[in-house]
PDB file of N, CA, C and O in Angstrom:
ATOM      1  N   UNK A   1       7.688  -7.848 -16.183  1.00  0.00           N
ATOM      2  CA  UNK A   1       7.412  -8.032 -14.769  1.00  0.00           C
ATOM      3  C   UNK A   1       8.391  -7.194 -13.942  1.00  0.00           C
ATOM      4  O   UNK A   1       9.565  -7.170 -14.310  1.00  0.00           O
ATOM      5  N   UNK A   2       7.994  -6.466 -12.798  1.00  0.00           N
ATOM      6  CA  UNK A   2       8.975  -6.026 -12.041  1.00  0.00           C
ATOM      7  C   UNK A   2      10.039  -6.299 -11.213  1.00  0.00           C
ATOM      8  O   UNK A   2       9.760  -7.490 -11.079  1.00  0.00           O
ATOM      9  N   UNK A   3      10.653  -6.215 -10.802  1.00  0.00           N
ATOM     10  CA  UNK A   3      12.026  -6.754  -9.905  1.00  0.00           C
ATOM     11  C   UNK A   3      11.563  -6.767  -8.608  1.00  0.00           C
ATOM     12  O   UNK A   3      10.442  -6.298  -8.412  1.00  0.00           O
ATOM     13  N   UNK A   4      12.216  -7.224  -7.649  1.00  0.00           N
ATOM     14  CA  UNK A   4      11.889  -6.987  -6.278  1.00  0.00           C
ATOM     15  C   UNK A   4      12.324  -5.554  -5.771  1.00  0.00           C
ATOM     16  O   UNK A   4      11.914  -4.939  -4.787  1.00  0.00           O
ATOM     17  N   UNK A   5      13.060  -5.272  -6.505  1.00  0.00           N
ATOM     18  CA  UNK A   5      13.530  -3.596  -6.208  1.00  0.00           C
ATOM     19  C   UNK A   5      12.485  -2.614  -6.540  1.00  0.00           C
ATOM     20  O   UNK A   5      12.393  -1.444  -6.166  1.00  0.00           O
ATOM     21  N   UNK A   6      11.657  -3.350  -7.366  1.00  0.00           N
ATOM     22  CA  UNK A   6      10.954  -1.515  -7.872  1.00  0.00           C
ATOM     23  C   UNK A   6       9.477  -2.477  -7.902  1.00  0.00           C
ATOM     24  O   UNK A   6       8.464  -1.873  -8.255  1.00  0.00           O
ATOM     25  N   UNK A   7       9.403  -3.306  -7.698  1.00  0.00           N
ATOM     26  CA  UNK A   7       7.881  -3.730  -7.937  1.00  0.00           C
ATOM     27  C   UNK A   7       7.010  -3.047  -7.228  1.00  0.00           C
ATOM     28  O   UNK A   7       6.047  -2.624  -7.868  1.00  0.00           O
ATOM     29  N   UNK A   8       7.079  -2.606  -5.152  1.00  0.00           N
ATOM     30  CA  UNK A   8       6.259  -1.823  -5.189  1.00  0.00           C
ATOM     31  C   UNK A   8       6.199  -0.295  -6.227  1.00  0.00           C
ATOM     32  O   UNK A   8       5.226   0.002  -6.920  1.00  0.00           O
ATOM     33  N   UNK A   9       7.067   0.265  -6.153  1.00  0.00           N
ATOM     34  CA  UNK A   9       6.743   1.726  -6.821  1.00  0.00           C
ATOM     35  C   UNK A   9       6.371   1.465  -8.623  1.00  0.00           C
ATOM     36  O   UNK A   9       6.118   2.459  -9.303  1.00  0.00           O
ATOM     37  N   UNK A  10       6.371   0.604  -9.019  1.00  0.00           N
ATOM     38  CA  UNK A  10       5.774  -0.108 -10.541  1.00  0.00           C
ATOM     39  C   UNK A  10       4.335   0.240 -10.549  1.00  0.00           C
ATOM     40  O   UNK A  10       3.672   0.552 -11.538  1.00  0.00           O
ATOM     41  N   UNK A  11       3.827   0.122  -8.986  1.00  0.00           N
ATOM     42  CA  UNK A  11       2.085  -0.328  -8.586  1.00  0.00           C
ATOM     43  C   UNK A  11       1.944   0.855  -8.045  1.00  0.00           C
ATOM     44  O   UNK A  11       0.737   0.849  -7.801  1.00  0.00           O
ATOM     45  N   UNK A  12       2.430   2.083  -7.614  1.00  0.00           N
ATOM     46  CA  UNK A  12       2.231   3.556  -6.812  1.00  0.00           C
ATOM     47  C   UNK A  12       2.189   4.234  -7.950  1.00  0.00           C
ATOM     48  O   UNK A  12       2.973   4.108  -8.891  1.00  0.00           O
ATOM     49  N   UNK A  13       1.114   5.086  -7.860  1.00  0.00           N
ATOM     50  CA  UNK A  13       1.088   6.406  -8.648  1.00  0.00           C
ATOM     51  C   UNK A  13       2.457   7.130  -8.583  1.00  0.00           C
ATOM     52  O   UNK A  13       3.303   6.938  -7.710  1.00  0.00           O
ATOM     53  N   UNK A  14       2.573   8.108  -9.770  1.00  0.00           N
ATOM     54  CA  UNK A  14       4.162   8.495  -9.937  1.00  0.00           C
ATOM     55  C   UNK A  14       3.629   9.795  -8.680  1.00  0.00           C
ATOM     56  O   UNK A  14       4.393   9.974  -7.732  1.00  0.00           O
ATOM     57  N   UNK A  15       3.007  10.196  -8.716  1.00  0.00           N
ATOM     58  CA  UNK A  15       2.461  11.218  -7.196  1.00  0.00           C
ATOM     59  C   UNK A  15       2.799  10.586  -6.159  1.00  0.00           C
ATOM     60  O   UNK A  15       3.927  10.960  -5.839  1.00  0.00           O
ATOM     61  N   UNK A  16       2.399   9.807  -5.454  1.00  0.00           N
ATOM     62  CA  UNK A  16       3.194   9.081  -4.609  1.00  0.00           C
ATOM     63  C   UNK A  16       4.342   9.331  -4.507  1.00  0.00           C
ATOM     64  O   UNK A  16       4.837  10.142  -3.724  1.00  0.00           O
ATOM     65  N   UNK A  17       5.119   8.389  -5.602  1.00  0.00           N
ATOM     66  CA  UNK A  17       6.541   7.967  -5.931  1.00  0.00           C
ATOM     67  C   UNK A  17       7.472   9.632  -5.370  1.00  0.00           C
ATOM     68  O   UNK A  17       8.494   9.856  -4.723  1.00  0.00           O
ATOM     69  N   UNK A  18       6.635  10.316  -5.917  1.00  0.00           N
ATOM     70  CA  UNK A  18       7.462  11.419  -5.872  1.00  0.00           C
ATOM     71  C   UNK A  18       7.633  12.361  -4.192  1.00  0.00           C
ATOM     72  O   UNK A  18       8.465  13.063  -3.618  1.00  0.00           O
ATOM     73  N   UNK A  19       6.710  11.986  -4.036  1.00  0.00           N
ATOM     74  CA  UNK A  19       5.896  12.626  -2.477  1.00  0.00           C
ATOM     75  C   UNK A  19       7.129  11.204  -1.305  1.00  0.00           C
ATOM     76  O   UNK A  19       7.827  11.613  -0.377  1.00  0.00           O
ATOM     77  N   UNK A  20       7.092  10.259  -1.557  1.00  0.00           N
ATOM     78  CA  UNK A  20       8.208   9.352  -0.954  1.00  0.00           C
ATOM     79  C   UNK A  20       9.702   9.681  -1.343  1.00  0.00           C
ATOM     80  O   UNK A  20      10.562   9.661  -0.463  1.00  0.00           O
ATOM     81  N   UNK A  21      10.055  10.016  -2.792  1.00  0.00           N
ATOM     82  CA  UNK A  21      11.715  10.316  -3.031  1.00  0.00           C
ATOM     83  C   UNK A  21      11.195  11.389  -1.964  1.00  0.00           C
ATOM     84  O   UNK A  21      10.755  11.110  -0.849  1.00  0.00           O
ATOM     85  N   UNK A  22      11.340  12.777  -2.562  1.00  0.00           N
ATOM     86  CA  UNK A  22      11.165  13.593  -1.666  1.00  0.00           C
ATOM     87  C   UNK A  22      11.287  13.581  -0.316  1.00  0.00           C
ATOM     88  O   UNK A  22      12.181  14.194   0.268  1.00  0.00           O
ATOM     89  N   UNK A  23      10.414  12.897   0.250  1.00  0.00           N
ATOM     90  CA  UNK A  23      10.677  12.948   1.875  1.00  0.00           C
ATOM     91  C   UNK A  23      11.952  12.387   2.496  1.00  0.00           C
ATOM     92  O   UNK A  23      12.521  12.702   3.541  1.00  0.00           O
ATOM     93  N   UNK A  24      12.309  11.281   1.385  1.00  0.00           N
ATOM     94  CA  UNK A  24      13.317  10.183   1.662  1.00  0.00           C
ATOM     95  C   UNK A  24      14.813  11.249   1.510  1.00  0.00           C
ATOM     96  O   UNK A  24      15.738  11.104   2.309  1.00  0.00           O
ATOM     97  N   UNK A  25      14.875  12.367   0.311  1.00  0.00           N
ATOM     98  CA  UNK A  25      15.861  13.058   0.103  1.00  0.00           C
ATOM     99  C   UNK A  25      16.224  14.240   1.198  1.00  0.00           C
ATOM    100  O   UNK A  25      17.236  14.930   1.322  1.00  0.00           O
ATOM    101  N   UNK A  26      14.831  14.185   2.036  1.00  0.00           N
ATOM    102  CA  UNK A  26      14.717  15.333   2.984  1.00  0.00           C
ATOM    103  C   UNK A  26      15.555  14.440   3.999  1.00  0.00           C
ATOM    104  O   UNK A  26      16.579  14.819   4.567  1.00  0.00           O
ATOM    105  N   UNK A  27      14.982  13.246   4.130  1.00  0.00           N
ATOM    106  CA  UNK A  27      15.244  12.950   5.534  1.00  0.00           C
ATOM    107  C   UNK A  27      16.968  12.551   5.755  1.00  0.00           C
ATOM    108  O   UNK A  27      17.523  12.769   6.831  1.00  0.00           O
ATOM    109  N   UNK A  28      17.598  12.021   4.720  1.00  0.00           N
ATOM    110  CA  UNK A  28      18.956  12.098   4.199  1.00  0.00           C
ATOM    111  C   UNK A  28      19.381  13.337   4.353  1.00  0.00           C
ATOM    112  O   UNK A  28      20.162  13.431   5.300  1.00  0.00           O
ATOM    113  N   UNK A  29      19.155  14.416   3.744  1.00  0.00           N
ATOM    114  CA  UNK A  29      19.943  15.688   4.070  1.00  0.00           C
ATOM    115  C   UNK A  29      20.082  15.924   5.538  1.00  0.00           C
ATOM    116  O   UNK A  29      21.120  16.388   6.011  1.00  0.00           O
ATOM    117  N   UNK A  30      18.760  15.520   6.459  1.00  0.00           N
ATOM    118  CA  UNK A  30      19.179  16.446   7.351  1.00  0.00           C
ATOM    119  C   UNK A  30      19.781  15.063   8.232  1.00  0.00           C
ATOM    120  O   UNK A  30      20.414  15.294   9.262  1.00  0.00           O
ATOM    121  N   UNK A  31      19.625  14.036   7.920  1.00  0.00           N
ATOM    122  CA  UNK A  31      20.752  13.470   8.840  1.00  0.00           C
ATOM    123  C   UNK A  31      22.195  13.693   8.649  1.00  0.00           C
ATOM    124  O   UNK A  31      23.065  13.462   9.489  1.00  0.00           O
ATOM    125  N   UNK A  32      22.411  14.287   7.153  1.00  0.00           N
ATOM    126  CA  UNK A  32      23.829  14.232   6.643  1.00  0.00           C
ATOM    127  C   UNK A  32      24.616  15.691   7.468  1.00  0.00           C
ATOM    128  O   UNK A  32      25.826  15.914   7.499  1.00  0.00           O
ATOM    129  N   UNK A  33      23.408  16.625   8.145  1.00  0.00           N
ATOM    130  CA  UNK A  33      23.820  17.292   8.832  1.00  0.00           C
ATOM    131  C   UNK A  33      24.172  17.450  10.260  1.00  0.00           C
ATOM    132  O   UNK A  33      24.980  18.172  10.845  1.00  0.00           O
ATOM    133  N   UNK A  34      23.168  16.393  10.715  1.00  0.00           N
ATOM    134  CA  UNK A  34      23.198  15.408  12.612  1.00  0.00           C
ATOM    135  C   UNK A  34      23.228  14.270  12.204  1.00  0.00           C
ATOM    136  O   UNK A  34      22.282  13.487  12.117  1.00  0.00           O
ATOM    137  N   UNK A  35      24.270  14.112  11.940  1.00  0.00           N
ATOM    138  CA  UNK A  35      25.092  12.568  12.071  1.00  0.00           C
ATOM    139  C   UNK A  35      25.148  11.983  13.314  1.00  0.00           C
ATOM    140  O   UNK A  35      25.123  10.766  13.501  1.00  0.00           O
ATOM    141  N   UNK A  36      25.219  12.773  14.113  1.00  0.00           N
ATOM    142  CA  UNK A  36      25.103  12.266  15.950  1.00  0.00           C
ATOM    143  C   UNK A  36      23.627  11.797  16.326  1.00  0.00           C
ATOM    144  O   UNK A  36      23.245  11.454  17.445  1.00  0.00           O
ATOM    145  N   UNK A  37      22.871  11.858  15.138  1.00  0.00           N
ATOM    146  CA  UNK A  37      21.715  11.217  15.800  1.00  0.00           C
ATOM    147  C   UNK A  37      21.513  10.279  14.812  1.00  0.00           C
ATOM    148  O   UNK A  37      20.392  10.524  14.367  1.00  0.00           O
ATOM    149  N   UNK A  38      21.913   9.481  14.314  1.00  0.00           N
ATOM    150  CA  UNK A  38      21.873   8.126  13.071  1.00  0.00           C
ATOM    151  C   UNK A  38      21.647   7.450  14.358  1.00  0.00           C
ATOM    152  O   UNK A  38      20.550   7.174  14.844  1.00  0.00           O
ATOM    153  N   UNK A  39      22.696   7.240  14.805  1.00  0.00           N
ATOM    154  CA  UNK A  39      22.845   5.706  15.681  1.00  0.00           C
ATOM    155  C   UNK A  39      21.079   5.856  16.689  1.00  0.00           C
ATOM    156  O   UNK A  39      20.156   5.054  16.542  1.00  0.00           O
ATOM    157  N   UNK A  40      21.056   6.841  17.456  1.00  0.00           N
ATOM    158  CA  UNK A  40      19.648   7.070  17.984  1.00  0.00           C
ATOM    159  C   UNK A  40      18.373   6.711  17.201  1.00  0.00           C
ATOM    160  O   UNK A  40      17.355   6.154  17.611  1.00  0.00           O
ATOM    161  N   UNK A  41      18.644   7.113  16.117  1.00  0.00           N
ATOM    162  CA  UNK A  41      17.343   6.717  15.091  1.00  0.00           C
ATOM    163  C   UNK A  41      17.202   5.574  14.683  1.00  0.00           C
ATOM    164  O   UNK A  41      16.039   5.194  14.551  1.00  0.00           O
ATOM    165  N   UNK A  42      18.432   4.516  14.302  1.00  0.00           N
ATOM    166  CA  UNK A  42      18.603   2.960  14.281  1.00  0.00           C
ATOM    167  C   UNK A  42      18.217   2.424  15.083  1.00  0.00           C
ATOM    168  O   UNK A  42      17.478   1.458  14.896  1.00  0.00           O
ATOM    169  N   UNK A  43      18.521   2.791  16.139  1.00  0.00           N
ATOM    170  CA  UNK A  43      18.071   2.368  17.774  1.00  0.00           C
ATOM    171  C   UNK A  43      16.783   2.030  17.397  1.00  0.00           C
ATOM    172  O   UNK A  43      16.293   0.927  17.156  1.00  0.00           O
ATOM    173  N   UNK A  44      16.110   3.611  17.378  1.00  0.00           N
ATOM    174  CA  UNK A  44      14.456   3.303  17.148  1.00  0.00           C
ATOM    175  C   UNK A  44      13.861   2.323  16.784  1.00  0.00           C
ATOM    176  O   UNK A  44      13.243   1.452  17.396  1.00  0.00           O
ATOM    177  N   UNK A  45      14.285   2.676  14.688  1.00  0.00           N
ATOM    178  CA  UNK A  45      14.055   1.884  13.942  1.00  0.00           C
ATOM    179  C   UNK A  45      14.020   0.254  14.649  1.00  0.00           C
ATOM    180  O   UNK A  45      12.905  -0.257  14.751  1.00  0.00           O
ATOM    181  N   UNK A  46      15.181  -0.507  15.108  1.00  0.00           N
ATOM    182  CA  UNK A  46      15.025  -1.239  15.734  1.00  0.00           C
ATOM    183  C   UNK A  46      13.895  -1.960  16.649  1.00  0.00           C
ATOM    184  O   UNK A  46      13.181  -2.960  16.575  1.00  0.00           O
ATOM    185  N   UNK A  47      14.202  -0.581  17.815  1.00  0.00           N
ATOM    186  CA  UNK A  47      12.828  -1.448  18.554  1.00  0.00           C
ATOM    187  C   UNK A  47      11.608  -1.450  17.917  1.00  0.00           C
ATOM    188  O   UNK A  47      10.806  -2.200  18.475  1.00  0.00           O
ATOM    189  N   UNK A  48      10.998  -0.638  16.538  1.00  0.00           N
ATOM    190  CA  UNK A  48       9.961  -0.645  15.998  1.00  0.00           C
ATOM    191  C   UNK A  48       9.643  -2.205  15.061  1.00  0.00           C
ATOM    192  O   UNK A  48       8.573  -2.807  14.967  1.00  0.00           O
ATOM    193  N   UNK A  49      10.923  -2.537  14.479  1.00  0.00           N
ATOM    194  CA  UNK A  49      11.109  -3.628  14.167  1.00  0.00           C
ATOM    195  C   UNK A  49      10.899  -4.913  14.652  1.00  0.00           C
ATOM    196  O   UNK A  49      10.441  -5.947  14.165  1.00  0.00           O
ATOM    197  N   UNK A  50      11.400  -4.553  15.858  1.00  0.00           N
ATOM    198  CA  UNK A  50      10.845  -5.581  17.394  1.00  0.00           C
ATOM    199  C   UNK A  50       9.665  -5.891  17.490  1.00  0.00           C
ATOM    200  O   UNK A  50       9.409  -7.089  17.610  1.00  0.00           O
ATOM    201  N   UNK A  51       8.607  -4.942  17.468  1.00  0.00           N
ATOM    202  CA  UNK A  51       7.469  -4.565  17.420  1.00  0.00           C
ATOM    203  C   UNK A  51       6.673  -5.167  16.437  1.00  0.00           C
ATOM    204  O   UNK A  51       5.517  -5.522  16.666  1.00  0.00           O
ATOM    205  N   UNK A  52       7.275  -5.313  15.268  1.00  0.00           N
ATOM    206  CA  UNK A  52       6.399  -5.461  14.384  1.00  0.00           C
ATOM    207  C   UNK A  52       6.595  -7.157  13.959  1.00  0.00           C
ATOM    208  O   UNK A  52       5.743  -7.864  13.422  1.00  0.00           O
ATOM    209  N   UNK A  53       7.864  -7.518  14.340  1.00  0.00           N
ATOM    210  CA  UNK A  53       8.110  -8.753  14.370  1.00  0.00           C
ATOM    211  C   UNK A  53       7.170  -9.641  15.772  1.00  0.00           C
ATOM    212  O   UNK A  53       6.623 -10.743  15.807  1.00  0.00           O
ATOM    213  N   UNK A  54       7.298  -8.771  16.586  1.00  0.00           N
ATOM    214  CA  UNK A  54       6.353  -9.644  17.379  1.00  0.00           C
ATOM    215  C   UNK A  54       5.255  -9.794  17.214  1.00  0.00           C
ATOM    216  O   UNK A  54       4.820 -10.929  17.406  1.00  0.00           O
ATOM    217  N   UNK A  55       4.301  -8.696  16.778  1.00  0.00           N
ATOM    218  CA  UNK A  55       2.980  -8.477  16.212  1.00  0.00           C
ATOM    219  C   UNK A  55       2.774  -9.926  15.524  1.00  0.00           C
ATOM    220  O   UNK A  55       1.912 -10.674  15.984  1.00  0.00           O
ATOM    221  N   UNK A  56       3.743 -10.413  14.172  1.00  0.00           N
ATOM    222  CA  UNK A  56       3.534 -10.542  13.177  1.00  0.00           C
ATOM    223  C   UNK A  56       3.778 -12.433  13.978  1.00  0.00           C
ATOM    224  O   UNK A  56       3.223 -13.317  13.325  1.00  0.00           O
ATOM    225  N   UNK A  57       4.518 -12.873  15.213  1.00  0.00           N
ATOM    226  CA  UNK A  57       4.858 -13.664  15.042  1.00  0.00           C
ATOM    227  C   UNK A  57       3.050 -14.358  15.843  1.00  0.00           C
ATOM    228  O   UNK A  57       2.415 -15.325  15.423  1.00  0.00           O
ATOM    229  N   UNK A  58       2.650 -13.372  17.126  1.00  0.00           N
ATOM    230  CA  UNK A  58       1.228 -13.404  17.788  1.00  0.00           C
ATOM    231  C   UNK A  58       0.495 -13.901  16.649  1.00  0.00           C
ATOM    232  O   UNK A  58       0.028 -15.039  16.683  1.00  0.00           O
ATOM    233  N   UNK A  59       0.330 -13.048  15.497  1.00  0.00           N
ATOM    234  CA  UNK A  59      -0.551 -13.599  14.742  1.00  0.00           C
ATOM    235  C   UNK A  59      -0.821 -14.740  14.202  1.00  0.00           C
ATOM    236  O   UNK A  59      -1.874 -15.371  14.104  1.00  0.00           O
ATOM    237  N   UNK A  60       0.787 -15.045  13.686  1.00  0.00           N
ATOM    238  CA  UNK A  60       0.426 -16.806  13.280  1.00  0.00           C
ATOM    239  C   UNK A  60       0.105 -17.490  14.354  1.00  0.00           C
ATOM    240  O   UNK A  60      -0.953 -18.119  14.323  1.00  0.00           O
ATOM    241  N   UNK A  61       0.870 -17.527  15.457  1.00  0.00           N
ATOM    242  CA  UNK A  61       0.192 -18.219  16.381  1.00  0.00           C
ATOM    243  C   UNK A  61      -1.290 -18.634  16.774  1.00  0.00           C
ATOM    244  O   UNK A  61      -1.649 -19.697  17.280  1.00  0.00           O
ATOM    245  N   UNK A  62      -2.055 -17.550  16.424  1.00  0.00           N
ATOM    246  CA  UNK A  62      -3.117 -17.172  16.905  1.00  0.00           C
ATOM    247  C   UNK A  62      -3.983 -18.013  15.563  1.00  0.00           C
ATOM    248  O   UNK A  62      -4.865 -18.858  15.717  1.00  0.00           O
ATOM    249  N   UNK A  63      -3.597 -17.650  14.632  1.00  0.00           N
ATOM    250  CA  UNK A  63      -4.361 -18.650  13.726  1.00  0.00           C
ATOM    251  C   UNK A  63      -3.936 -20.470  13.872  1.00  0.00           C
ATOM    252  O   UNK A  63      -4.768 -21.376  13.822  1.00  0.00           O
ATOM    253  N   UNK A  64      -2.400 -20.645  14.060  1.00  0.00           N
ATOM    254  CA  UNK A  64      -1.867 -21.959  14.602  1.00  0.00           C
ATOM    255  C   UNK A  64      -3.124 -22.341  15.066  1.00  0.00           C
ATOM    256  O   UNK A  64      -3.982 -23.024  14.507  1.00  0.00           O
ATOM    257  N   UNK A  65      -3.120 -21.692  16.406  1.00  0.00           N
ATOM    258  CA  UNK A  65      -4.093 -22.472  17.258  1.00  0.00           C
ATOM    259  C   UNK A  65      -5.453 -22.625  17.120  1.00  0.00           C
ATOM    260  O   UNK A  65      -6.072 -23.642  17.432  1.00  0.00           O
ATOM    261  N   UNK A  66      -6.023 -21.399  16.552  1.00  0.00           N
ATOM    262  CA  UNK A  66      -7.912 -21.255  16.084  1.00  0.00           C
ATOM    263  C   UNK A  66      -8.025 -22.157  14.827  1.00  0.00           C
ATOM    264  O   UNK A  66      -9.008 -22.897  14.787  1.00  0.00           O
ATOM    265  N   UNK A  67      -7.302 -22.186  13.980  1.00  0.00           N
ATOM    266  CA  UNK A  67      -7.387 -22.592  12.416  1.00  0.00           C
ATOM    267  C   UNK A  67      -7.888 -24.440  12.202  1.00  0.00           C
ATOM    268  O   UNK A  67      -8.654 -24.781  11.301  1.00  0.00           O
ATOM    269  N   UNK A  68      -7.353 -25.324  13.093  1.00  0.00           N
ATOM    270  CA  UNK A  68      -7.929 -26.582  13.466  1.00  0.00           C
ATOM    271  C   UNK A  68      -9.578 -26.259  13.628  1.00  0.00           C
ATOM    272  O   UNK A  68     -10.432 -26.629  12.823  1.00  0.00           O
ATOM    273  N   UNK A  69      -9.864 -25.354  15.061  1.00  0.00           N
ATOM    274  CA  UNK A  69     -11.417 -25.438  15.458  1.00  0.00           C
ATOM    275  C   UNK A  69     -12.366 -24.942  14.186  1.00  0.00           C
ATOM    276  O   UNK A  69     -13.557 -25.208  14.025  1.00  0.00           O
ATOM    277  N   UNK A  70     -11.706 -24.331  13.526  1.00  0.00           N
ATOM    278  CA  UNK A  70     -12.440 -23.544  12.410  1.00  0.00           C
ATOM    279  C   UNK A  70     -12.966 -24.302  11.615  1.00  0.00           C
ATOM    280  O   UNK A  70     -14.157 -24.514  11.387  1.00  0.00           O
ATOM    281  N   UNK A  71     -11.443 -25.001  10.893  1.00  0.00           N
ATOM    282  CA  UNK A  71     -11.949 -25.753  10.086  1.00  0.00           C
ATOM    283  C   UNK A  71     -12.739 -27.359  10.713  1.00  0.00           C
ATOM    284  O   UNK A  71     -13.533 -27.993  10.018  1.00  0.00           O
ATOM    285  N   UNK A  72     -12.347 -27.758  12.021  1.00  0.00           N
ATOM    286  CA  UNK A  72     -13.387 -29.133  12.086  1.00  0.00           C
ATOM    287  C   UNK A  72     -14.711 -28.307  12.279  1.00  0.00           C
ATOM    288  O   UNK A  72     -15.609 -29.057  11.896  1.00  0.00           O
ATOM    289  N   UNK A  73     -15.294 -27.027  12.722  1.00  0.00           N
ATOM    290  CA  UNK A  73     -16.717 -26.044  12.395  1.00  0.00           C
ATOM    291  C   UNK A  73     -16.975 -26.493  11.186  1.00  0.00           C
ATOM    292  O   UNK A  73     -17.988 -27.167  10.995  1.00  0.00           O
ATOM    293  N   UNK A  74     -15.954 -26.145   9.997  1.00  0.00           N
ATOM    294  CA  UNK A  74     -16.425 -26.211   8.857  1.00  0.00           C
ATOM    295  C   UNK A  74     -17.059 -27.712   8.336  1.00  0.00           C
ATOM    296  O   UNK A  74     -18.073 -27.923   7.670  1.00  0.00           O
ATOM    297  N   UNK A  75     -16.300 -28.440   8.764  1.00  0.00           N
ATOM    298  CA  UNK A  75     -16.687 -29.816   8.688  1.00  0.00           C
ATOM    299  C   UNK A  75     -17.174 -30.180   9.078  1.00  0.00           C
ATOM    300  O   UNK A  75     -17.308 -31.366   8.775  1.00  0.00           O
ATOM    301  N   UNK A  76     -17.851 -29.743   9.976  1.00  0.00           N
ATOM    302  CA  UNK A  76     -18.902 -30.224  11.128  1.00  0.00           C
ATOM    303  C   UNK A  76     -20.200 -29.884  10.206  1.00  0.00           C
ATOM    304  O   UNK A  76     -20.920 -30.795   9.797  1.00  0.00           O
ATOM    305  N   UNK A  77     -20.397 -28.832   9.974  1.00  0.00           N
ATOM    306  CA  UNK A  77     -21.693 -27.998   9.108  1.00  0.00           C
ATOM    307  C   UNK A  77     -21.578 -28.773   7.808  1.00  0.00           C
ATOM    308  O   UNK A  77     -22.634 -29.060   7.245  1.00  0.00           O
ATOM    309  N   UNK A  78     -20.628 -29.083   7.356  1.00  0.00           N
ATOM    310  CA  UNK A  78     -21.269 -30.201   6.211  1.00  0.00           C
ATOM    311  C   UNK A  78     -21.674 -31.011   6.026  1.00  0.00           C
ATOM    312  O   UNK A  78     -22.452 -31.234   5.098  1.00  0.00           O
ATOM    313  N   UNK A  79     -21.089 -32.177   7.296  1.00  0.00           N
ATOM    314  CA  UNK A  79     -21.376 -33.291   7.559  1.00  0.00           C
ATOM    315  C   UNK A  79     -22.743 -33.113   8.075  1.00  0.00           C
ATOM    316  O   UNK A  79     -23.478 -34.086   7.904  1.00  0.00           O
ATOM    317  N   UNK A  80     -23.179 -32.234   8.585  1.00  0.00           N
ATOM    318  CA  UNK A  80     -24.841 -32.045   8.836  1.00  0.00           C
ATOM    319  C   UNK A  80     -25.700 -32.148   7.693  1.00  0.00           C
ATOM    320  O   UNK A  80     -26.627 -32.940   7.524  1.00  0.00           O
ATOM    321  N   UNK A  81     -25.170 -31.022   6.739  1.00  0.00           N
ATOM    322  CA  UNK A  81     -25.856 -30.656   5.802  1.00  0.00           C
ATOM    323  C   UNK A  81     -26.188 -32.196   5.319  1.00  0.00           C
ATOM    324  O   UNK A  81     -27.344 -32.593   5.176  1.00  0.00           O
ATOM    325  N   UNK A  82     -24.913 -33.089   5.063  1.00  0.00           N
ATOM    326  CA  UNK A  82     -25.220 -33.916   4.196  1.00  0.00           C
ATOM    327  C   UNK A  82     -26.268 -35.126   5.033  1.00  0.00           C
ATOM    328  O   UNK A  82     -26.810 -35.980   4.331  1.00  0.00           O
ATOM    329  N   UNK A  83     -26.469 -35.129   6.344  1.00  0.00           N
ATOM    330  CA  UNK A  83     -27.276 -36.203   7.306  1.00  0.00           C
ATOM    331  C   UNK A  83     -28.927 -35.049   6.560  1.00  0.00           C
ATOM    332  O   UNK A  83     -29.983 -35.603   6.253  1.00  0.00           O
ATOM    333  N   UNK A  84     -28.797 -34.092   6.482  1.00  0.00           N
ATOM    334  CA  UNK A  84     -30.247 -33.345   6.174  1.00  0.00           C
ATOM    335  C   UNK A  84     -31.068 -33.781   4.956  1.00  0.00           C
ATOM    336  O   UNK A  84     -32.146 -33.240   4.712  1.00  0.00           O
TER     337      UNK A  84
END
């Protein structure tokens, strides 16, 4: 079984795998050369993070609240079925 470290790339074609080191080794070099822009790019990273955490928190919510009506729907249509 895989680790939590490598389990996705276990499941990626080694094409992939390689097409990601790669970019990942690119994108390291050239920060290792503008170091003055790490902190700017964290920044980013950050608010993208923001982003995706909020996305992610809307969503449960959104089922929170629909997921009751759904399922008494569902129960509703059976309890028919079974009066039929």
């Amino acid at each position: 079984m895989a680790t939590t470290a490598n389990r996705v790339s276990a499941q990626t074609s080694d094409e992939i795998n390689r097409l990601l080191r790669w970019q990942m080794e690119e994108r390291l070099a050239y920060y290792e050369t503008h170091a003055d822009e790490i902190d700017t790019r964290l920044a980013e990273l950050d608010r993208e993070w923001d982003i995706e955490r909020t996305l992610e928190a809307n969503a449960s919510t959104v089922c929170d609240v629909h997921a009751p009506s759904i399922f008494q729907l569902q129960r509703s249509e059976v309890d028919l079925r079974a009066v039929k």
